[in-house]
C-alpha positions as CSV (number, residue, x, y, z in Angstrom):
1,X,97.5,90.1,129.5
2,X,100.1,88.9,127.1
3,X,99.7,86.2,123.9
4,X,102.2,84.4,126.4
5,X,100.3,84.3,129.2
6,X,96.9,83.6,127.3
7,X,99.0,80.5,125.8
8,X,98.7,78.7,129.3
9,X,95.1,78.3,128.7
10,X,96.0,76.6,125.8
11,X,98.9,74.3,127.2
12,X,97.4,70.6,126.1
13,X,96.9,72.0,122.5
14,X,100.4,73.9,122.9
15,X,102.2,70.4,124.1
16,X,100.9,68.2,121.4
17,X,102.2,71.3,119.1
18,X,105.5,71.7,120.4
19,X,107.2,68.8,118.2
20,X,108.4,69.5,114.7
21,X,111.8,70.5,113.4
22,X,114.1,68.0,115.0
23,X,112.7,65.2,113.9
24,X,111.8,64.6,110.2
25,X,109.8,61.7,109.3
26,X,111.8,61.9,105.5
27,X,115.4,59.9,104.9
28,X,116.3,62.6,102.3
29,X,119.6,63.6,102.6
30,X,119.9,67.5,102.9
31,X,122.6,70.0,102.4
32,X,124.1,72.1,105.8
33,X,121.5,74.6,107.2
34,X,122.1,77.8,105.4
35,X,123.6,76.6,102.3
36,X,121.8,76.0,98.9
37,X,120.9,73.8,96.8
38,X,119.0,72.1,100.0
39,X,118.8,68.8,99.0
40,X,121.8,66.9,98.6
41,X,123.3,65.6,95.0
42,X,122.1,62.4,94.3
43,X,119.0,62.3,96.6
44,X,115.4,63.6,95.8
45,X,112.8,65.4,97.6
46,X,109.3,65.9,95.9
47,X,106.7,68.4,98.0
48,X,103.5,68.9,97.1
49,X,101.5,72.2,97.0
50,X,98.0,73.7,97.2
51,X,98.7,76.4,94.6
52,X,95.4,78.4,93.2
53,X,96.0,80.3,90.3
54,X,96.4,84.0,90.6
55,X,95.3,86.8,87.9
56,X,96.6,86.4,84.8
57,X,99.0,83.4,85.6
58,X,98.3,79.8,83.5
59,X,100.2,77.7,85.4
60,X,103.0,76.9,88.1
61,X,104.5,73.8,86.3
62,X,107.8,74.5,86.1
63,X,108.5,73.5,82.4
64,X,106.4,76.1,81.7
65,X,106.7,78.9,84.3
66,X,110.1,80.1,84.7
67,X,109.8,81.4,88.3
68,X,108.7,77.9,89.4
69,X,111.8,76.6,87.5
70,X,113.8,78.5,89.5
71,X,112.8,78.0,92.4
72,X,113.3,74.0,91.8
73,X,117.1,75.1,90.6
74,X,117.6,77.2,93.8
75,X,116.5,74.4,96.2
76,X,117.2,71.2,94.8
77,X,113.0,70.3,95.4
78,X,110.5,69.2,93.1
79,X,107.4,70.6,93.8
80,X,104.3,69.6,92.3
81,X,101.7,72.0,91.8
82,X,97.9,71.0,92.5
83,X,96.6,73.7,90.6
84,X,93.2,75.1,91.4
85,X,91.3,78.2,89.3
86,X,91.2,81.2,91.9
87,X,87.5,81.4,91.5
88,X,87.5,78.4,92.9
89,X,90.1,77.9,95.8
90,X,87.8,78.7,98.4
91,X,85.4,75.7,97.6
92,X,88.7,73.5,96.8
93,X,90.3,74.1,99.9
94,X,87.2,73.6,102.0
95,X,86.9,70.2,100.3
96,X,90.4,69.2,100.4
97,X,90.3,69.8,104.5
98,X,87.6,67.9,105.0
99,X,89.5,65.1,103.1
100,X,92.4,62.7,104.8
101,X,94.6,63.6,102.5
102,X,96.5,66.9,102.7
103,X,99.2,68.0,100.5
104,X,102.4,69.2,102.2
105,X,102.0,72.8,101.9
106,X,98.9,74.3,101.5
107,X,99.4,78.3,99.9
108,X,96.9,81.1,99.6
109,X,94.5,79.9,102.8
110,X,93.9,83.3,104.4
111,X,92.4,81.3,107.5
112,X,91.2,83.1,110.1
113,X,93.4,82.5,114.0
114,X,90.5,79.8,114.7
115,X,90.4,78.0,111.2
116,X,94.0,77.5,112.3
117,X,93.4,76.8,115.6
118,X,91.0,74.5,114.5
119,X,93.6,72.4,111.7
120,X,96.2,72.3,114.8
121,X,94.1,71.2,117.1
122,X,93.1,68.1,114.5
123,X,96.8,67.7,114.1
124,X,97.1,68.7,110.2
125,X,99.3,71.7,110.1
126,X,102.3,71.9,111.9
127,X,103.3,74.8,114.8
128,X,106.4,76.7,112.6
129,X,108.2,78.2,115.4
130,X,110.7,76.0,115.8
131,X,111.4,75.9,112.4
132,X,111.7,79.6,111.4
133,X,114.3,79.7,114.7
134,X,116.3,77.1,112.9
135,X,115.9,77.0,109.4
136,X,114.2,80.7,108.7
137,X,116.7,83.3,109.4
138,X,115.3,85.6,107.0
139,X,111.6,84.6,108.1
140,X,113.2,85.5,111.3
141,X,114.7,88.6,110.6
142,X,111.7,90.4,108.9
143,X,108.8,89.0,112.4
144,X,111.4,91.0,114.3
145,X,111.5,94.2,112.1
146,X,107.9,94.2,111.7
147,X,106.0,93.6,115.0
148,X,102.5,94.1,113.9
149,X,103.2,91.3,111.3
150,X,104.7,89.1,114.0
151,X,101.6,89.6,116.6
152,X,99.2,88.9,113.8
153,X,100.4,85.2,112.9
154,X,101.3,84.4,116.6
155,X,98.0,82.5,117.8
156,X,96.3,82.6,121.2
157,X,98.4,79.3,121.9
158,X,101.5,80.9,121.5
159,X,102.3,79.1,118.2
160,X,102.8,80.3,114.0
161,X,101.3,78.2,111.5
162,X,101.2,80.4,109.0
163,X,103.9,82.4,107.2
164,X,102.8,85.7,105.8
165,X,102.9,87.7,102.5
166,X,104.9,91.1,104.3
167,X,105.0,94.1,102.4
168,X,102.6,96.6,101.3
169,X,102.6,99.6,98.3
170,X,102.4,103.0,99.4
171,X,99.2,103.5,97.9
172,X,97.7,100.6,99.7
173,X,98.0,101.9,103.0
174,X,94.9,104.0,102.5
175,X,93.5,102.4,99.1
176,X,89.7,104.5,100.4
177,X,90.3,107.0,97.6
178,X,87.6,109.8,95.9
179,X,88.9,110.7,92.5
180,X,87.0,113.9,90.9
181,X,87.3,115.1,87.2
182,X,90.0,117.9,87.7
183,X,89.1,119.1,83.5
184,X,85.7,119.8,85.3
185,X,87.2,121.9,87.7
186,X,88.6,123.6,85.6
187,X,86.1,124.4,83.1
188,X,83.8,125.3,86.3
189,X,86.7,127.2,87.8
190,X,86.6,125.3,90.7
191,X,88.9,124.9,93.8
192,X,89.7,121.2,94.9
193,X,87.0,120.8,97.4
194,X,88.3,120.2,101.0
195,X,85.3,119.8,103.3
196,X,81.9,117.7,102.8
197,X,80.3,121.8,102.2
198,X,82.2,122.5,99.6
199,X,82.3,119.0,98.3
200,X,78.6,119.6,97.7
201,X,78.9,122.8,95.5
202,X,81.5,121.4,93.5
203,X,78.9,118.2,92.8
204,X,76.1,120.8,92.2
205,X,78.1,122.4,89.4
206,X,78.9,119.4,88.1
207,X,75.3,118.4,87.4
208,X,73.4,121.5,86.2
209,X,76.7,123.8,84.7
210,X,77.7,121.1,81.3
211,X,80.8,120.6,83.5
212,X,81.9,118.5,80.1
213,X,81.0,121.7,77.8
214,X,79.3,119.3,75.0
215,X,76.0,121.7,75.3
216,X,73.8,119.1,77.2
217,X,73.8,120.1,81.0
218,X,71.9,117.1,81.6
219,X,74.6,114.5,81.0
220,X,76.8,114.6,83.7
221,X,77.0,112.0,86.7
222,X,78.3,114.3,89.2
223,X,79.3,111.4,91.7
224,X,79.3,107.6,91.3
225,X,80.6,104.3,93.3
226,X,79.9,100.7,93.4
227,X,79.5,98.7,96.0
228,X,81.1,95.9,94.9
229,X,84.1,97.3,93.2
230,X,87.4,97.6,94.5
231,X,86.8,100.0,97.7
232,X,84.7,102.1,95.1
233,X,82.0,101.9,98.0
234,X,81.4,106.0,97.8
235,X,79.9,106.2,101.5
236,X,83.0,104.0,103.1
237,X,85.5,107.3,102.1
238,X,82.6,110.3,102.5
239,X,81.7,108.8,106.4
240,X,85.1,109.0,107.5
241,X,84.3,112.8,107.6
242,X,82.1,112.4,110.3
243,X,83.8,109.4,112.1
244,X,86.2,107.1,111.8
245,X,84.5,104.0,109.5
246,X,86.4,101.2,108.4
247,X,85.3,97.5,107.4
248,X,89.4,96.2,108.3
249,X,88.4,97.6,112.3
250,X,85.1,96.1,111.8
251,X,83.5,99.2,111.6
252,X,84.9,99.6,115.4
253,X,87.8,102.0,116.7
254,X,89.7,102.1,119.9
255,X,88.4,105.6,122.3
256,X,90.9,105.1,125.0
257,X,90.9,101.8,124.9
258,X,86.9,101.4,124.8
259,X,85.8,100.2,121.7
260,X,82.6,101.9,119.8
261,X,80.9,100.4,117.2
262,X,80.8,103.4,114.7
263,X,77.4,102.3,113.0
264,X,75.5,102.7,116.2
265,X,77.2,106.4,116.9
266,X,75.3,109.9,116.3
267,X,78.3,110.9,114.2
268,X,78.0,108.2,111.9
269,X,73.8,109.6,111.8
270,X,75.2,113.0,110.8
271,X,77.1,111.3,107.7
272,X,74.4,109.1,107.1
273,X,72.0,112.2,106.8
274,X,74.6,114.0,104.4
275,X,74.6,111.1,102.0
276,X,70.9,111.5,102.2
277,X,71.0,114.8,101.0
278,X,73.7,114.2,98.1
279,X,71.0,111.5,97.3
280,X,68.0,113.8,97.2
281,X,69.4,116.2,95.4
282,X,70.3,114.0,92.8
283,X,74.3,114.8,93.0
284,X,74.9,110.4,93.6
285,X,74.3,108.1,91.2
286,X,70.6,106.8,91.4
287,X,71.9,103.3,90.3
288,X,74.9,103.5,93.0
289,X,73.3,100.5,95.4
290,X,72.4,98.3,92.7
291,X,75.4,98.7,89.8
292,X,77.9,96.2,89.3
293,X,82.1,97.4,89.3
294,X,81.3,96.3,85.7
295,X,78.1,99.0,84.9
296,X,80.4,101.6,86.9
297,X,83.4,100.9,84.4
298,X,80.6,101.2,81.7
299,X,80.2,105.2,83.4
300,X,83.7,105.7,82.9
301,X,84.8,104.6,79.9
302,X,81.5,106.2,78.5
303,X,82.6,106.7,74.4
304,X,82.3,109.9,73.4
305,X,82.0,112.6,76.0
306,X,83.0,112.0,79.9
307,X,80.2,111.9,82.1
308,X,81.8,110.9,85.2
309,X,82.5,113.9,87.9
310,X,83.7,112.0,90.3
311,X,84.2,108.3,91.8
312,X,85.6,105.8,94.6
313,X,88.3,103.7,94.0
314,X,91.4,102.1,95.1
315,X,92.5,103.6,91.7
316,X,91.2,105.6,89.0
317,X,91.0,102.0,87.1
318,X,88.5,101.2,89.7
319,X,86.2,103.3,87.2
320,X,87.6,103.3,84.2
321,X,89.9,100.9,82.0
322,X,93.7,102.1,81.8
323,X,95.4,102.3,78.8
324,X,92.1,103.0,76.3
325,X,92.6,106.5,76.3
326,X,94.2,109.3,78.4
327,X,91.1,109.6,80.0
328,X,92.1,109.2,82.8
329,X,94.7,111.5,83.3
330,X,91.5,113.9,83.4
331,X,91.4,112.4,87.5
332,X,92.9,113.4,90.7
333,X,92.3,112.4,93.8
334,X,90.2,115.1,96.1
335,X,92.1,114.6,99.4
336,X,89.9,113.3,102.9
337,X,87.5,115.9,103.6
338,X,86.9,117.9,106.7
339,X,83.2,117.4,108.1
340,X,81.1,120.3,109.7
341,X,82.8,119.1,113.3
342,X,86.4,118.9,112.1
343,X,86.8,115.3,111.3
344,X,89.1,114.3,108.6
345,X,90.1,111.0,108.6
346,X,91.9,108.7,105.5
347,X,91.0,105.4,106.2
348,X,94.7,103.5,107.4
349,X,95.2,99.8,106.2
350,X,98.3,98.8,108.2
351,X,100.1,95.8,107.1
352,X,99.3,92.9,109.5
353,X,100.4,90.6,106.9
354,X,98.4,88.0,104.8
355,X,98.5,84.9,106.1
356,X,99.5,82.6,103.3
357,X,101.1,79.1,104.1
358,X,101.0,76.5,106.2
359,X,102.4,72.9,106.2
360,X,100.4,70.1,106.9
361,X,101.4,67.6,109.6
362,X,102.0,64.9,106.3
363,X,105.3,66.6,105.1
364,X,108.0,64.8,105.2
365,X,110.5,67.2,105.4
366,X,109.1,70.8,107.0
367,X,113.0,71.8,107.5
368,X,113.7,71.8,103.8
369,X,110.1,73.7,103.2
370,X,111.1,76.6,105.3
371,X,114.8,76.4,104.2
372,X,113.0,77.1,100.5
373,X,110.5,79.6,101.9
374,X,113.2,81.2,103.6
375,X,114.6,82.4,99.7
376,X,111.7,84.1,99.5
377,X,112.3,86.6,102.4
378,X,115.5,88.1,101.8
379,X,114.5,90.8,100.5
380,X,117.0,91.8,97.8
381,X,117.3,93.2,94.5
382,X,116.9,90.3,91.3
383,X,115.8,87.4,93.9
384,X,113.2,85.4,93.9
385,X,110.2,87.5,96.0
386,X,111.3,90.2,92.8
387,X,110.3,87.5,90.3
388,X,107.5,86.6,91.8
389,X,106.2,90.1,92.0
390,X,108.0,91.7,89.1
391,X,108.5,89.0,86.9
392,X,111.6,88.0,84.9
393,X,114.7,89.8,84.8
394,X,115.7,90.9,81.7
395,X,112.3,90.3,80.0
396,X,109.9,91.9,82.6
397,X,112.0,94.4,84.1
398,X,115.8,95.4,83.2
399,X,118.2,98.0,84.5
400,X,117.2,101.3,83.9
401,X,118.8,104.0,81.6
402,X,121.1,106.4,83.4
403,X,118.8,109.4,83.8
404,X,115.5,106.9,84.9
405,X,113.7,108.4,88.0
406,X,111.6,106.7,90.1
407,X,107.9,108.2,91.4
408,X,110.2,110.5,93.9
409,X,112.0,112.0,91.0
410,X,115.0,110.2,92.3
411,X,117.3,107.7,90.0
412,X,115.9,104.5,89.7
413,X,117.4,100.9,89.5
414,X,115.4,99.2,87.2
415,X,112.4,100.1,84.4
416,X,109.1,97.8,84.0
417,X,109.2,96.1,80.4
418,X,106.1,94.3,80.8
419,X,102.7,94.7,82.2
420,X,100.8,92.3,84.6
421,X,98.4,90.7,81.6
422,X,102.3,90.0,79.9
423,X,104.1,87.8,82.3
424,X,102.0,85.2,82.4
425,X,104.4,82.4,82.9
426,X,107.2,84.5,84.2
427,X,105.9,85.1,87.6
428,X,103.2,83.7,90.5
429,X,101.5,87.4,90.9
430,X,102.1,87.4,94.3
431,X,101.3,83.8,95.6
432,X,102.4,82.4,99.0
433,X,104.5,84.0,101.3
434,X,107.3,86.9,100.9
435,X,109.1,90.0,102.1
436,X,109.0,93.2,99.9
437,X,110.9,95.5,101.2
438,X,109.7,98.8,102.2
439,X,111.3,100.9,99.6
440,X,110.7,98.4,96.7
441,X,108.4,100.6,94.6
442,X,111.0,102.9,94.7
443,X,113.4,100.8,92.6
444,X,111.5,100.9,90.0
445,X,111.6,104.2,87.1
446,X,108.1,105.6,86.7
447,X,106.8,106.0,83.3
448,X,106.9,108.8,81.0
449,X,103.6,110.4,80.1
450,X,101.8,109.2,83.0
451,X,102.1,106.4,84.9
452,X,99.2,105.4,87.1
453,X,101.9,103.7,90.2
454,X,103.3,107.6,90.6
455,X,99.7,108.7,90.5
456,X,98.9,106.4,93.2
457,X,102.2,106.9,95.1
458,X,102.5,110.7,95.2
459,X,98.7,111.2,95.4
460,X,98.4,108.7,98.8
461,X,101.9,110.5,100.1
462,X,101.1,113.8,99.8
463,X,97.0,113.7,100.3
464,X,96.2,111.3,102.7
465,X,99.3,110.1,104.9
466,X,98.8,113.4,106.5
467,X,95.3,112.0,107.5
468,X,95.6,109.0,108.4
469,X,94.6,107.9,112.3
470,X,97.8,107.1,115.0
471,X,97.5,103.1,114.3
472,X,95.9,102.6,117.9
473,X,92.7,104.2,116.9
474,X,92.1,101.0,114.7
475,X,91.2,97.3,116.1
476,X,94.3,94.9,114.8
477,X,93.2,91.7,113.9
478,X,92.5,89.3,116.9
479,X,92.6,85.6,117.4
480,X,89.7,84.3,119.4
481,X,88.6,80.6,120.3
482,X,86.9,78.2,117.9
483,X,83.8,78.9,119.7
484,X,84.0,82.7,120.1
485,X,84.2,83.0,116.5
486,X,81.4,81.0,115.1
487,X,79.4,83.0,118.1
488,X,80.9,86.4,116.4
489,X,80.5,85.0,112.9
490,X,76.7,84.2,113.5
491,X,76.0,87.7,115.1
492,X,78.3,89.9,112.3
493,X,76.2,88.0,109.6
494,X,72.7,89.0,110.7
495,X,74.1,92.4,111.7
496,X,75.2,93.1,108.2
497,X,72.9,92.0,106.8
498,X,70.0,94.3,108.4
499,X,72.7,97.1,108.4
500,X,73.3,96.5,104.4
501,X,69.3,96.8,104.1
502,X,68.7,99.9,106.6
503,X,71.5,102.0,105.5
504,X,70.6,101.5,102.1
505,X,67.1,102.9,103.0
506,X,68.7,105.7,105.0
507,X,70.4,106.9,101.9
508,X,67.7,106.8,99.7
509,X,65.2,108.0,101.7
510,X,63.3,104.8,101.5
511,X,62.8,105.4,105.9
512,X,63.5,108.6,107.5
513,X,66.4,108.5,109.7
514,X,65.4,110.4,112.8
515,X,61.8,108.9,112.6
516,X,64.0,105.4,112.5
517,X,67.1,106.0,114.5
518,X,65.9,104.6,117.8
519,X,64.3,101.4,116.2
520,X,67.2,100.9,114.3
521,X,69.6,101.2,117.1
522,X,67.0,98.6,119.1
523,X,67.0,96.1,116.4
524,X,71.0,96.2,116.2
525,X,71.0,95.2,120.1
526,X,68.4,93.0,119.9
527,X,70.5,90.8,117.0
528,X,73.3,91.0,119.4
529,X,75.6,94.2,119.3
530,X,76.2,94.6,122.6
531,X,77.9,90.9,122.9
532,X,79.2,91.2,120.1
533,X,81.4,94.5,121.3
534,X,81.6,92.5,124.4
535,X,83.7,89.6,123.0
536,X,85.6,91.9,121.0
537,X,86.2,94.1,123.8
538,X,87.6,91.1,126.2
539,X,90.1,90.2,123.3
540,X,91.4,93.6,122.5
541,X,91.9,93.9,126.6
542,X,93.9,90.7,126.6
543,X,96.2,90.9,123.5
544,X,96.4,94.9,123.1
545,X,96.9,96.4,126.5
């Protein structure tokens, strides 16, 4: 059954959405659809958005942020900023919609399909299809090139109220990565390890042959993580050799269109009972539960002599800091490895899109909104999703040298001149919706002496696109009723929460798995697995085949 189809169930929600573009509640006087500056000469248009601040950026005003200037210029709007610190958007935004007073466009939500659901039904965001038909052609253009995207924002009412972020790095589409010390290698004279066997010798050199050479054999942390880093969880990338294990597919995957909970499988007891015996042996990190992505950058960046074999990361600065030293050009990444029954999985992140905008039902003008969003999707070279990303041209990135080459080794357009902590004003680091196109990264000339975006690139093309699963192994983000989800939000908490617990005993040895399997397995149903896989299972039926 199709989202269409599921829509009727939703009609009376559906009908009081269906209104929107044709009449605006504003007397501003606009420009032609399609032509720009939006608002006309003479008249004013003031919007007001829900703008937390991202990483390293001060402020949105536009005196002082020249992205935000432009984008004033470029539309003919001003938009005032209610700027919230990013540590505290989510309290902010659960406050402010509680409130009855909503500012016109509300960025960086990432609701879930029934938080919106929810909002629509209450009548403060507004249903955007109409208005991405009429005034989004370049919204338009990229939902129909990229159908995943599309399906992900299209609710179980048939409606979008959210426009998405679209676009994802090549290294982000399976961010799960190991790194290992390749100096250690070869010191050792050690082969990359490509199965979980050999993985194991390599981190038994490590620890009792001075992999580092400084005379002390007892120095060496042959393999670390953290569980709270970014994707530096060690046992998320080592399980995946055993089954496929994923927290984006809910630690489910499609078998033929059955879906198994992977935490519940024997497989995923044959990895659990490896990691026990890296942990006995001593060849994990005896602090890796408990440590802070802080105490694991401590590991790495270790003064004096390296002591890290090997890590988890989404990059090598997941462990260590960047820039410091040319430590960590000492890293590679050790490619998925093979377990003792052939699996060899990279975990896959597709890009569903990030649900990132939405305009409350108090606008006055949604046309003129999208019209301005719409800049923001086109996709080219020097506009405005490049300044928002890259920064300012001519200050934050230029035209490159003749001679430049890109990751690929092929000529590039442009060369970086600043670094993320530098643009401070000069960009919004990502905020609110855009389109980057797919070859973006590829504009861009890589760095001499090492650059850590080729590192990730090359080392995510060449070692684990060739793993990663056909996209319909994985469960794609589904939109369930209000109710459904506080029913699968109640069960998921208690069931990670005892899972987080047992595992971690598992692991350490703390309970002995095959004594504990059985009761384990029990105490998962008895919280609720088997409805849980149940609701899941009726949506995936509905929307997938």
């Amino acid at each position: 059954m199709n989202k269409k189809l599921i829509a009727l169930a939703f009609c009376a929600m559906a009908l009081t959405a269906c209104g929107g573009s044709e009449d605006s509640k504003s007397d501003v006087s606009l420009t032609p659809n399609g032509t720009y500056p939006i608002v006309q000469e003479g008249s004013e248009l003031t919007i007001s958005v829900f703008a937390p601040l991202r990483g390293g950026v001060p402020t949105y005003h536009p005196d002082e942020n020249s992205l935000s200037a432009r984008f004033a210029e470029e539309t003919g709007i001003t938009f005032e900023y209610q700027e919230v610190p990013s540590a505290d958007r989510q309290t902010k935004l659960n406050t402010l919609m509680t409130s009855s007073s909503y500012p016109d466009v509300i960025l960086d939500h990432f609701w879930s399909a029934s938080e919106q659901l929810l909002y629509a039904e209450q009548g403060i965001i507004l249903p955007l299809n109409d208005l991405i038909a009429e005034y989004g052609p370049n919204i338009q253009k990229v939902l129909d090139a990229k159908p995943l995207v599309k399906d992900n924002i299209t609710l179980l009412d048939g409606n979008i109220y959210s426009l998405p972020s679209v676009g994802i790095a090549m290294h982000m589409s399976s961010s799960y990565k190991l790194w290992i010390n390749e100096d250690w290698l070869d010191n050792l004279g050690l082969d990359m390890p490509q199965t979980t066997e050999e993985f194991t010798e390599v981190l038994r050199a490590f620890k009792t042959k001075d992999a580092n050479g400084n005379g002390d054999p007892n120095d060496e942390i042959p393999l670390s993580g953290s569980l709270t880093g970014w994707n530096a969880a060690a046992h998320n990338f080592l399980l995946n050799s055993f089954t496929y294990y994923s927290s984006q597919s809910k630690f489910m995957y499609s078998d033929n269109g059955q879906l198994v909970y992977s935490r519940t499988t024997d497989e995923f007891k044959d990895g659990v009972k490896y990691l026990n015996s890296l942990y006995e042996e001593g060849l994990i990190d005896e602090l890796y539960f408990t440590q802070s992505s802080q105490q694991l950058q401590q590991v790495g960046n270790n003064p004096g002599d390296t002591i890290l074999g090997s890590s988890t990361g989404g990059s090598i600065a997941s462990f260590l800091t960047i820039g410091d030293s040319d430590r960590w050009l000492e890293y590679t990444a050790v490619p998925p490895l093979e377990g003792p029954d052939g699996v060899r999985n990279a975990i896959l992140s597709p890009d569903y899109g990030n649900m990132t905008f939405a305009i409350s039902s108090e606008c006055e003008s949604p046309e003129a909104v999208i019209r301005a969003w719409d800049l923001m999707f086109l996709g080219q070279e020097q506009d405005l999703f490049q300044h928002n990303l890259q920064g300012e041209y001519g200050i934050d990135y230029a035209d490159a040298e003749p001679g430049a080459v890109n990751v690929l080794g092929e000529p590039a357009k442009y060369i970086r001149l600043s670094n993320s902590s530098e643009m401070g004003t000069r960009y919004w680091n990502q905020l609110g919706p855009w389109f980057r196109p797919d070859d973006q990264e590829l504009w861009f000339a890589a760095k001499p002496g090492g650059d850590i975006e080729a590192v990730l690139y090359n080392e995510t093309k060449n070692k684990y696109v060739p793993y990663q699963p056909d996209p319909s192994l994985l469960i794609p983000p589904l939109g369930f009723a209000i109710d459904e989800s506080r029913e699968l939000i109640d069960i998921e908490q208690v069931l990670n929460t005892y899972f987080d617990q047992t595992f971690a005993e598992f692991v350490t040895g703390k309970l002995d798995i095959d004594e504990n399997w059985d009761s384990y397995v029990t105490e998962m149903n008895k919280i609720g697995l088997p409805r849980y896989l149940e609701l899941y299972q009726q949506k995936y039926d509905e929307t997938v085949k």
